[in-house]
N, C-alpha and C positions, 0 to 999 in steps of 0.2 A: 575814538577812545580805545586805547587799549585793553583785550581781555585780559584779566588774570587768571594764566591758566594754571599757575602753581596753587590761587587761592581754591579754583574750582575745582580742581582735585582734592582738595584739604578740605573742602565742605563735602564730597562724596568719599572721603575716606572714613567723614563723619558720621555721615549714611549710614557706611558700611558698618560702623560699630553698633549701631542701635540695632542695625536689623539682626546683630550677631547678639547682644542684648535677647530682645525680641524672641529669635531662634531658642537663645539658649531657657529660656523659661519655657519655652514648649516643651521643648527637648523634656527637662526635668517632670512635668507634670503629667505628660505624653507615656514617659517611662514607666513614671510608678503606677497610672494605671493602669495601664498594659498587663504590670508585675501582677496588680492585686486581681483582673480581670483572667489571666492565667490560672493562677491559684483554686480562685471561684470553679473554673472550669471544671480544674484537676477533681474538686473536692463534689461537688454535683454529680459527676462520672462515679467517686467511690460511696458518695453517700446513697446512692441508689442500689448499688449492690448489697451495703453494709446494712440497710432496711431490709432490703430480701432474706439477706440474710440472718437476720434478728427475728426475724416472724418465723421463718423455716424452723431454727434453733430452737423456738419458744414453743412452735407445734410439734418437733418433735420430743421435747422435756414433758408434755401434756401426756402423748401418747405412749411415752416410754414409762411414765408414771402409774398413768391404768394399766399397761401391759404387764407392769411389776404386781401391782395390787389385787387384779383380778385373778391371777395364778391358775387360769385356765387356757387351755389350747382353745383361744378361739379362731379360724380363719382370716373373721372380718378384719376382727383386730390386728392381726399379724400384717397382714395387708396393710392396714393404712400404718403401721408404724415403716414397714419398710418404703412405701412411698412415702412417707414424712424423711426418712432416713437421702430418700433418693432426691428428692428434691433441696435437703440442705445439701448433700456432698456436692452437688452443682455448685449452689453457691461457695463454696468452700474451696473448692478448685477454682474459683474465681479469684477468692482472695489471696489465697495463698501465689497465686499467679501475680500479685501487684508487689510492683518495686516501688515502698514506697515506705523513707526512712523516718518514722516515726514511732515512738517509744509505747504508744496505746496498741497503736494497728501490731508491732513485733509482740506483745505480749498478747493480744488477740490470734497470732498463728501458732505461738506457742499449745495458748487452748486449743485450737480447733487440731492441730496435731494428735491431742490425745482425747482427739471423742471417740475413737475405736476402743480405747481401755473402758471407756462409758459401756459403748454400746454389750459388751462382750458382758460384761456385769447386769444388764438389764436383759440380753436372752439367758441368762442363767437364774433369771430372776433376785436377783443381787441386789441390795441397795447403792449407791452410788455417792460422789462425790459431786455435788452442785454445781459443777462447771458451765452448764448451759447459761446459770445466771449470771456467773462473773463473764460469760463473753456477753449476755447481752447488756450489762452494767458496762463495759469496754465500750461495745457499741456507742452508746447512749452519751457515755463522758466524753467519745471523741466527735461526736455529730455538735453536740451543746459548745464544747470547746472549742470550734470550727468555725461555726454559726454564730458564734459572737462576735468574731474578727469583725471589724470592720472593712472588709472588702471595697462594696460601691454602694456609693448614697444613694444612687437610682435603682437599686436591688433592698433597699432596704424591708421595703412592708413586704417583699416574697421572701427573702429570708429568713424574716423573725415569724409566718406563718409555716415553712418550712420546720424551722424548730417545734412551733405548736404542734403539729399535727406531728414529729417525732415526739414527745413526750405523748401524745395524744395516743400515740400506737403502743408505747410503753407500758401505758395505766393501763392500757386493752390487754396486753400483753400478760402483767402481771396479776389483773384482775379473773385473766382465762388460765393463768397456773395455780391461784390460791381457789377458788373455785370449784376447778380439775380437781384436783387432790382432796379435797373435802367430798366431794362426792362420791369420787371412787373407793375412800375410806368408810360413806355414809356415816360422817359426824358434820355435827354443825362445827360453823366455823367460830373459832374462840372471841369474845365481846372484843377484845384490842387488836385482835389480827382485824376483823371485819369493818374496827370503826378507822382504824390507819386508811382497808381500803378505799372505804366510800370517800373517807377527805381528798384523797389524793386521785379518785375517779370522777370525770366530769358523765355527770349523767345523761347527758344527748351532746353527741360528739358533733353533731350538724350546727351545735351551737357558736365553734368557730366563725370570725366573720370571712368569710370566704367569699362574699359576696363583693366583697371592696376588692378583689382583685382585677388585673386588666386582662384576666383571660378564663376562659371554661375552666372551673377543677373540675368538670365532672365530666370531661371529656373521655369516649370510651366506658363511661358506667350507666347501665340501662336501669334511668330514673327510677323504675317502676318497683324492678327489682332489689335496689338500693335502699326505699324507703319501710318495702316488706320485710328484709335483713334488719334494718333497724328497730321498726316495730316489734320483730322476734325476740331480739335483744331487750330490748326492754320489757316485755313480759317474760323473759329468762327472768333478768332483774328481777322485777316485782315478786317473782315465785322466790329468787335467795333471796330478798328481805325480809318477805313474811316468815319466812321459815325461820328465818335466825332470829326475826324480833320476838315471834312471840315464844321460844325457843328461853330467848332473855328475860322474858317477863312472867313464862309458867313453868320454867324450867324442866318443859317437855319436849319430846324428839322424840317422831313420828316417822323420821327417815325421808330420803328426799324425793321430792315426786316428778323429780326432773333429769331426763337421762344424759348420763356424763359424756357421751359419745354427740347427742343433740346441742348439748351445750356448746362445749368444743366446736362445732361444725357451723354454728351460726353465729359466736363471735370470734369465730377465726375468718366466715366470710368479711364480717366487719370493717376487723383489720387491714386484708388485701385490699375493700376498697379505699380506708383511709390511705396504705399505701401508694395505691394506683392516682389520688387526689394528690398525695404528695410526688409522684412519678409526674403528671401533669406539670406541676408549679417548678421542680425543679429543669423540667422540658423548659420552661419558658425562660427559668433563670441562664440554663446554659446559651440558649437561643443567642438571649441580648447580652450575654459577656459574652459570648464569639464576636458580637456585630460592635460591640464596646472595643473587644479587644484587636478586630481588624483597622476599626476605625484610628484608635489608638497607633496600630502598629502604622497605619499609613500616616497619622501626625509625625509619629518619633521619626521615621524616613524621611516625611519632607522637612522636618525641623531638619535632623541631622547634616540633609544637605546642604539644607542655608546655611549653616551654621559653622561648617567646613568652608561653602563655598564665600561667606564673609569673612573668613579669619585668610582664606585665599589674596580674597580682595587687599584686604589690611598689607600679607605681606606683598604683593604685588602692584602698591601703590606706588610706591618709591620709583621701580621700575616704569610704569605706565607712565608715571609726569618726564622723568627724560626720554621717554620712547616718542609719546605725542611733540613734545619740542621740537624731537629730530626729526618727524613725520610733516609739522608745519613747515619747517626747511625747507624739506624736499620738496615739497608739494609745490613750494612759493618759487624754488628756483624752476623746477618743471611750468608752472602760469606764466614767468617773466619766457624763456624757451617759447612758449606755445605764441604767446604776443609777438614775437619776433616773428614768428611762422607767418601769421595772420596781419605781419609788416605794420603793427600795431608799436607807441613806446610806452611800455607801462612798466612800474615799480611794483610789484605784488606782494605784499603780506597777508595773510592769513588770519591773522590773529589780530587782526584792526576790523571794524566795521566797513570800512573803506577800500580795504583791503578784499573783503568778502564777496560785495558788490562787485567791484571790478575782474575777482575771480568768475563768476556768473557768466559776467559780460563772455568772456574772452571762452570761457565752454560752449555758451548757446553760439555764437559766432562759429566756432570749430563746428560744432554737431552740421549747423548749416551748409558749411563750405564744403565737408563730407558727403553729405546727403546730396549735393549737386552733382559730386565726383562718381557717387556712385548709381546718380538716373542717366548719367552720362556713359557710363561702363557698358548701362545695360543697353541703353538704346547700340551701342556700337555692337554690342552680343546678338541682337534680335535682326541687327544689320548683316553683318557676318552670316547666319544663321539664315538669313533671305537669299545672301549671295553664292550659298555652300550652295541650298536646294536648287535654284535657277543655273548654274555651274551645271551640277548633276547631271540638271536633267539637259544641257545642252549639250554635254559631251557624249550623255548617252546614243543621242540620234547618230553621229556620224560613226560613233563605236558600232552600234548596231547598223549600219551598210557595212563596215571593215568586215564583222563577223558573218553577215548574210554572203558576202561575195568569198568569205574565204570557203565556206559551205559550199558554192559554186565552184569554185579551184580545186575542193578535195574530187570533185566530181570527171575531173578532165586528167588527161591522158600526163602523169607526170611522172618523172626519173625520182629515184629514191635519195638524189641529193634534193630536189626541188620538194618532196615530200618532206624532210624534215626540216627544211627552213620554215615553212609553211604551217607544221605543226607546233615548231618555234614559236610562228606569229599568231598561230590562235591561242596556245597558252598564254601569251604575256595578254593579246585582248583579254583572256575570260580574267584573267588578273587585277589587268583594270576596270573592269565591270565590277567585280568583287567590291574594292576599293571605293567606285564612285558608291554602288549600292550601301555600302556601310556607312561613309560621307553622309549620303540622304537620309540613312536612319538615324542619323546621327542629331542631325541638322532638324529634323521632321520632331525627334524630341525634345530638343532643346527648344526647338520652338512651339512645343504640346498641341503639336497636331497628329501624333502618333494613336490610334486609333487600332480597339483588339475587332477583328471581324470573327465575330462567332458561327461555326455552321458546325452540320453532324460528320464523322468521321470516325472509322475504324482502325483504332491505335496499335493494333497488332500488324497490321498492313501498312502503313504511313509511319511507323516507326521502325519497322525493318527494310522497307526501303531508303529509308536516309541513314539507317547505318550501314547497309551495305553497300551504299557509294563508294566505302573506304577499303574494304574489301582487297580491292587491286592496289591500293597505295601500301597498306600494311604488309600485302607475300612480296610486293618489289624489296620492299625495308625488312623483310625477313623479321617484322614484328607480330609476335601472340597476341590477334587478337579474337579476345572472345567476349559472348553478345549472353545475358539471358534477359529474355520481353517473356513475364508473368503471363502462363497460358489463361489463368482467370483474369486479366482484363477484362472488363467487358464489352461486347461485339462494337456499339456504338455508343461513343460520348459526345459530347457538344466543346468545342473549346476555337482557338485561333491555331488552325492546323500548320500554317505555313511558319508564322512565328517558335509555334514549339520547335518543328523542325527546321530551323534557322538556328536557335538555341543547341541543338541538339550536335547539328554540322560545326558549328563554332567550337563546342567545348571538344566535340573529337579530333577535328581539324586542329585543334592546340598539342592535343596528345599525340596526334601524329608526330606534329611540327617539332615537336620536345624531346621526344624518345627517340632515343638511338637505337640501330641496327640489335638483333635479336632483344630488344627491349620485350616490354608484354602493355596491352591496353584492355581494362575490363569495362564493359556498359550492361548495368543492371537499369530496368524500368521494373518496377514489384508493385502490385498491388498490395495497398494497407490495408484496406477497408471500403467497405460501401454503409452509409448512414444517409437515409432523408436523402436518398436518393442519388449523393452526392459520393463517386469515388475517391478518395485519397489517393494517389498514385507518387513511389517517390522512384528519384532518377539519381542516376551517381556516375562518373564517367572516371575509370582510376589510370593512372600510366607511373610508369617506371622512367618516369623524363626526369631531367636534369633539374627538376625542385627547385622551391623558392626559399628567401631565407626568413622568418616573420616580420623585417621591414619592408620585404620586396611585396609580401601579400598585402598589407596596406592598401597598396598604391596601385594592384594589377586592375582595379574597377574604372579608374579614371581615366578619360578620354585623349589618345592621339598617345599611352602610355605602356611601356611593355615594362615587366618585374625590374630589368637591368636595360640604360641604357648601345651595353654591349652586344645586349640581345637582337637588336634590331639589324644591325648590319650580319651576323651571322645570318640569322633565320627569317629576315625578314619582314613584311609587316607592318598594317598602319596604329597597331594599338586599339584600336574601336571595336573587334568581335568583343570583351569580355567585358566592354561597357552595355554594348547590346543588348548582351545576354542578362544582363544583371538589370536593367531598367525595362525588358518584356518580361523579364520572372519576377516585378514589381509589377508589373500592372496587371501579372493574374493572377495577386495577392499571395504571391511566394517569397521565400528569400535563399538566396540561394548561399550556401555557404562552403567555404576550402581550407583545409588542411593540408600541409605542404614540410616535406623536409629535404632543406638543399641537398642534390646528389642523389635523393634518393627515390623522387617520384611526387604526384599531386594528384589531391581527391576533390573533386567538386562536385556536388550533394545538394538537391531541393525538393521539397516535395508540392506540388500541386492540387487543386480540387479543380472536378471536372463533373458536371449535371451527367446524370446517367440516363442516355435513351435507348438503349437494348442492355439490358442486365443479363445474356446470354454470352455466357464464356467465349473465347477468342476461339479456342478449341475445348468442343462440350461433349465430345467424346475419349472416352478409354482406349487407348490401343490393345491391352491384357495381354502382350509378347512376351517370353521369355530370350535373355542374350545373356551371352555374356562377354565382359569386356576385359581384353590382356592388358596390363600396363593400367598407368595412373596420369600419364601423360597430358595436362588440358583437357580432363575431364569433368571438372567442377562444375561447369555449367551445364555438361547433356545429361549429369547425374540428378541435378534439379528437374530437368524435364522428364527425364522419367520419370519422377515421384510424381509430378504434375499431371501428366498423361497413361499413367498405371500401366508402365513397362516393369516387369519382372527382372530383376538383372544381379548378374554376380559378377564383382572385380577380382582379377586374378591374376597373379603373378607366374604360374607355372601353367605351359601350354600344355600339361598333361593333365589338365583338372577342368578340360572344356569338356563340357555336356551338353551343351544347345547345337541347337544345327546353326543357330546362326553368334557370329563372333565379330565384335566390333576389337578392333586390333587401335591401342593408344600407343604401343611404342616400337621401338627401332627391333626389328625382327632378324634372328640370322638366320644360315641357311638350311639349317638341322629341323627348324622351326617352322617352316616356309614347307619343309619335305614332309615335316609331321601335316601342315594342315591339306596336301594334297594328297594324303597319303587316307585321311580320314574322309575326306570330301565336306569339310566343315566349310560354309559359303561365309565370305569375309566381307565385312564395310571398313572400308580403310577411314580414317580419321587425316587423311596426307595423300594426294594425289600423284606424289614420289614414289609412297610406298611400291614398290616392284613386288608384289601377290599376285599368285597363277588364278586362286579361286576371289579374288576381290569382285564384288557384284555389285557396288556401291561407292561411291566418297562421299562423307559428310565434312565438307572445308568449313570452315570458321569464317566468318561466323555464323552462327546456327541457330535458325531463328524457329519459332513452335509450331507454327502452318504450314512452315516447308517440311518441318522435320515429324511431322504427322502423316502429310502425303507421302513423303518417300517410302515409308514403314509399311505404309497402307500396300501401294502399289507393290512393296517387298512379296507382301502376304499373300496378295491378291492373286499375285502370277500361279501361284500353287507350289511354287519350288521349296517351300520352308511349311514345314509341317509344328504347328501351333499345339503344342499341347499344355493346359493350364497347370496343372497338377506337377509335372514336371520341376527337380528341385523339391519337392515338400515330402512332409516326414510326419508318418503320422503314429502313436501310441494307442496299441489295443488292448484295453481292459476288458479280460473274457476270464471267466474261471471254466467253462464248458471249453474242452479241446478240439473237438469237433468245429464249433464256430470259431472257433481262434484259426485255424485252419483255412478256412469257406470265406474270412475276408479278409486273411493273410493272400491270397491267393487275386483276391480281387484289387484290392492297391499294388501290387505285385505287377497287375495286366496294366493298371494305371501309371506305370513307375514311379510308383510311390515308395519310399523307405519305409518300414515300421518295426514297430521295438512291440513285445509282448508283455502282456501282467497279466497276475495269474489271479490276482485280488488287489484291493485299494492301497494296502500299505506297500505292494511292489508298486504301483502306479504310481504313486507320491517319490515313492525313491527317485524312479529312472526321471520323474518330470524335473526334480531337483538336477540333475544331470545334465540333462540335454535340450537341446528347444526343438516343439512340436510346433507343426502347423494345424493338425487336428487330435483330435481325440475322442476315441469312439469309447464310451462308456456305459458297463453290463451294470443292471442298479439292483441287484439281489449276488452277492457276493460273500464269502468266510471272509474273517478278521475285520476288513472296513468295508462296508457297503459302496455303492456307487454314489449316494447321495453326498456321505460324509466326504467321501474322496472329492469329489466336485465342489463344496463348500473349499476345501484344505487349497484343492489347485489354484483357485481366485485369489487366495489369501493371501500365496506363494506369490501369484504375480502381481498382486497390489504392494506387497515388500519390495519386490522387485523392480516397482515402476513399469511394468511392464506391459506392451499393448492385449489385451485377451483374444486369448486363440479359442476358434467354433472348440466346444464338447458339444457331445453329439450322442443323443441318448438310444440306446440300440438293447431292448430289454422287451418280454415278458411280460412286465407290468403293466397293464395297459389303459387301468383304472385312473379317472380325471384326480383323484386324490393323489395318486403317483407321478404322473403328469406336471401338477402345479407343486408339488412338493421338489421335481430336480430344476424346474423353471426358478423356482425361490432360494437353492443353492446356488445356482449361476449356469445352469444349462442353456443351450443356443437351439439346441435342434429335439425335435424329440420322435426317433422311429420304432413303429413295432416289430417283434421279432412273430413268421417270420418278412424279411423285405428282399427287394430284389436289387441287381445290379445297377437298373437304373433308375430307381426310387435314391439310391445311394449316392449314384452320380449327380441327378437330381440335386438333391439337398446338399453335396460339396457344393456345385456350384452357388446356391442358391448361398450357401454363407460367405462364400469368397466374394459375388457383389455386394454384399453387406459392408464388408470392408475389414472384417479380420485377416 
């Protein structure tokens, strides 16, 4: 039986509209409470302010009232009207600060605008204009106006408690200003002003059911205290009704026995609690309109989307029923195709029942026939793979007698044509040795029996031995090449030492093979880090070779395969080091990665983890020499060793600016140059075994590894012909206002050849420091204009602006009291000597802050 696939589309386009139906009534409902859950928000956020400040207002009308009436300077009073004053302006600068366009709230900042013409009238004891009451009548009309919206049905009973407990605070409000005023005047209150208030005043305000709600009101108000306010309150009460009733009925007044300041103060507590109950409820209301209004917002979103993404459907029906037509087509002439394959004769539709089955058939069949072809691949793979290694290893036996006997041949009496046929035939053997041994690692992975042997090993040593094999191959090729291995290594690690150094031979033996004549090849080894015992160490090997293009990188990992097949017949090569390399920096959890631009050179970058079993540096000593080096020439790497190994050194372009006894020479020298350094006796280390120097006592060739280039230095020193002096190069700033000791250790850095600049007080010290850079700083701490204290806080200051590493100050004073002491330690002193000191207490303590490491 045929499907109807036009019908089944047309009942899912069916679908589609109900669920767009469906959608769109969420959407609608989703929306508007969202709208109304917003609003709520807004208006909780101002109604809480708008309470604060209706009580503030009402307590400041109360005390501005007695302030007027009493017409005496009293302090207390002054007092509390200005803090009544200071706590509405807060809230007024509140509202005034809300953007919010409503015709109540604009006419409420209009008032609160002119309560300074208020106030100016009530210190001049003035009577006034009532405004306090039309703002909190403002108030009131726009909270009641608000609070009636119908917002959310599930806010309702906190709402319309919200409202009670604002009227609630109102009748508090206006019962503590008609009260106030009657008292401070000492008249009773008139029979119809009194009986309006008591109607409109609920006489225990705890009478609210407050109890029916789903959270604390009385969170934040101490019970105890709460019910004693109240109690007060109502024998305030009791005291104004007796007085007014019997007032009313003997038509005597006796004056009031209750003071106007006590009043005020206990049902103004009142109020702030009722506030703070209504500060609660409104917490809770905003709470659940956030959680209403998130909830909400994530409705109207996912509606939105269904409801785009059904009208989607709707109009992309049309499309989909000729798409899947033309899809069954295909598919059916693609199954009738595959039956042919599988020499099968079948008629295939798709869209028959019949037709479905027989599709089935003819996939499981295919998947089958597949799945043979390819246990079939693999066995021939694993065959191969048996027959590489046995190959291997059987050519290696007779290779190894060719190589043993030609060892024997170098040995016997030969003519120098028989010498290089001979050396001829030992290279092309070590060639094929190469070769098979790659074959076998090759063949040893593929068949995963490749196996890492871990033992302990010293990386400083095993790593500068396998890059100096190259050595000789690079000065033939007149190629730069330069080496830095991280003097912090550590002495011994654990790892597969032959492996690394297999990896290692391979990617420079590429850079060899790649770079042209005066090309350059750099190889960094760096330590990253040491964690849980375990080194980081990363490796990089860069050349100026003839680069790949980003298709040829792809492809360089893959076996028996080089970048360009043109490659191979120029340079050689079975293709397999960089498969190598790449599946043992897999198996010690590395990966090794290349950047490459054709023409222009190729970076290859990994970094490893190595178990750490001697955490003692490769080299764990300081050399502390001073040199200095002419030219810039292939320096970048000895200039890292030196920072590594605490060589002092100055790069210099003019041979007239050398100061050491000893001069490492980077570039091509002439003969004017050559006459100056013989002419000085300045002892040279050539960086170029060409170099032609009378006084050359040294070559440091390339590449240049940290344990060589430690011992050399050593053994420099050691002979005695180079005299060491540390101090040497440095510049030190003496703050003395006494001329005499300005003198006595001017004279002593002088013997030290030390440069120094004088200050005569701190504001000159601060100068010249701005100027120029010190290496020390000898600082006097009883000084005119800036003291030595201030000056030493300023200098730190200077170099933390600066970014700058801190240089020894070095306190050289009189003061010798432990309060003076910790007082320049707490500006930033380094040193601290008494005066008076000697030569070599002085020397003493330079040195002592130079190993420190300023």
């Amino acid at each position: 039986m045929k499907l109807d696939i036009k019908n089944s589309i047309r009942w899912l386009t069916f679908v589609v509209f109900l669920l767009s139906l469906v959608s769109g009534y969420f959407l609608y409902i989703s929306y508007y409470k969202y709208q109304d859950s917003k609003k709520l928000v807004k208006f909780v956020k101002l109604s809480n302010e708008l309470s604060n400040l209706m009580i503030n207002i009402a307590n400041e009308k109360v005390i501005s009232n007695i302030f007027i009436l009493t017409k005496a300077d009293i302090p207390y009073l002054t007092k509390k009207l200005y803090q009544a004053r200071s706590h509405t302006d807060k809230s007024i600068s509140k509202i005034l600060a809300i953007n919010e366009n409503d015709t109540d709230i604009n006419k409420l900042k209009d008032l609160l605008r002119k309560i300074e013409k208020i106030r100016n009238k009530v210190d001049n004891l003035q009577s006034f204009k009532d405004n306090y009451t039309a703002i909190t009548n403002l108030i009131l009309s726009y909270q009641r106006k608000n609070l009636q919206f119908n917002y959310l049905k599930e806010l309702r009973a906190e709402i319309d408690m919200v409202l009670s407990l604002t009227k609630a605070i109102n009748r508090n409000i206006l019962e503590n200003s008609i009260v106030s005023f009657y008292i401070t005047n000492n008249k009773p209150i008139p029979e119809k002003i009194y009986t309006d208030m008591k109607r409109d005043i609920v006489s225990i305000d705890a009478s609210l059911p407050l109890e029916f709600l789903p959270i604390n009101p009385y969170k934040n108000i101490n019970m105890m205290y709460y019910k004693i306010t109240l109690n007060d309150l109502i024998e305030n009460r009791k005291i104004v009704d007796y007085i007014n009733l019997n007032y009313y009925n003997t038509g005597e007044f006796y004056g009031w026995t209750i003071d106007v300041i006590d009043w005020n103060s206990v049902i103004n507590k009142h109020i702030s609690m009722l506030n703070q109950i209504k500060s609660n409820v409104n917490k809770y209301i905003l709470t659940t309109a956030n959680n209403i209004k998130e909830y909400n917002f994530n409705i109207l979103l996912i509606s939105m989307i269904l409801f785009i993404i059904s009208i989607i459907l709707q109009l992309a029906s049309y499309f989909i029923e000729k798409g899947i037509q033309r899809s069954i087509d295909t598919l059916s002439e693609s199954l009738n195709s595959l039956a042919k394959i599988l020499k099968e004769e079948a008629k295939v539709d798709i869209s028959t029942n019949e037709g479905q089955t027989e599709a089935f058939h003819i996939i499981k069949e295919s998947i089958k026939q597949i799945n043979e072809e390819r246990l079939k691949a693999d066995s021939a793979n694993k065959a191969k793979s048996t027959f590489l290694a046995n190959m291997s290893h059987e050519i290696r036996t007779p290779i190894n007698g060719v190589m043993g006997f030609i060892d024997l041949l170098k040995m016997t009496k030969l003519d120098d044509t028989q010498k290089e046929y001979l050396n001829t035939i030992e290279i092309s053997a070590k060639n094929l040795l190469l070769i098979i041994n790659q074959i076998l690692d090759i063949s040893k992975i593929e068949a995963d029996k490749m196996e890492l042997y871990i033992e302990d090993f010293d990386p400083c040593k095993e790593f500068s031995d396998t890059i100096n094999i190259f050595s000789a191959k690079t000065s033939q090729e007149n190629i730069s090449f330069l080496t830095f291995i991280d003097p912090n290594l550590p002495k011994v690690i654990k790892g597969d030492v032959l492996k690394l150094k297999e990896i290692l031979t391979n990617l420079i033996n590429n850079a060899v093979k790649f770079t042209p004549r005066d090309g350059s090849i750099k190889v960094q080894i760096i330590l990253k880090r040491i964690k849980n015992n375990k080194a980081k160490i990363y490796f990089e090997v860069v050349d100026t070779g003839i680069g790949m293009t980003p298709d040829q990188v792809k492809k360089i990992f893959a076996p028996f395969t080089q970048a360009d097949s043109s490659t191979t017949k120029k340079y050689s090569g079975t293709g397999l080091g960089l498969t190598i390399v790449h599946k043992y920096i897999e198996m010690m959890n590395g990966k090794i990665q290349v950047s490459s631009k054709y023409n222009k050179g190729t970076r290859f970058y990994f970094d490893l983890e190595f178990e750490v079993v001697d955490k003692e540096k490769c080299v764990n000593e300081e050399l502390n020499y001073i040199v200095d080096i002419l030219g810039s020439k292939n320096i970048e790497y000895l200039l890292k060793y030196f920072d590594n190994l605490g060589v002092d050194y100055r790069v210099l372009n003019n041979i007239a600016n050398v100061k050491s006894e000893l001069l490492i020479v980077a570039k091509e020298i002439n003969e004017d140059e050559k006459h100056y350094l013989d002419k000085k006796y300045i002892k040279v280390i050539c960086l170029d075994e060409k170099q032609d120097i009378n006084n050359c006592i040294s070559v440091l060739k390339n590449p240049i590894f940290p344990l060589s280039l430690y011992k050399s230095f050593q053994n420099l020193f050691k002979q005695g012909s180079l005299n060491n002096n540390p101090f040497k190069f440095k510049k030190a700033l003496i703050v003395e206002d006494n001329i005499i000791n300005q003198k006595l250790l001017e004279i002593i850095l002088n013997e030290l050849e030390i440069e120094n600049d004088i200050a005569s007080n701190g504001e000159e010290a601060i100068k010249l420091f701005k100027e120029n850079r010190y290496h020390f700083v000898f600082m006097d701490l009883s000084m005119p204009i800036i003291d030595g204290y201030t000056a030493t806080k300023t200098l730190r200051e200077i170099e933390k602006e600066r970014n700058q590493k801190p240089i020894p100050i070095i306190a050289l004073t009189s003061n010798v009291l432990e309060e003076d002491r910790e007082k320049f330690f707490k500006a930033g002193g380094s040193e601290f000597l008494a005066k008076p000191t000697t030569q070599t207490v002085l020397i003493y303590t330079m040195l002592k802050v130079l190993k420190k490491g300023f």
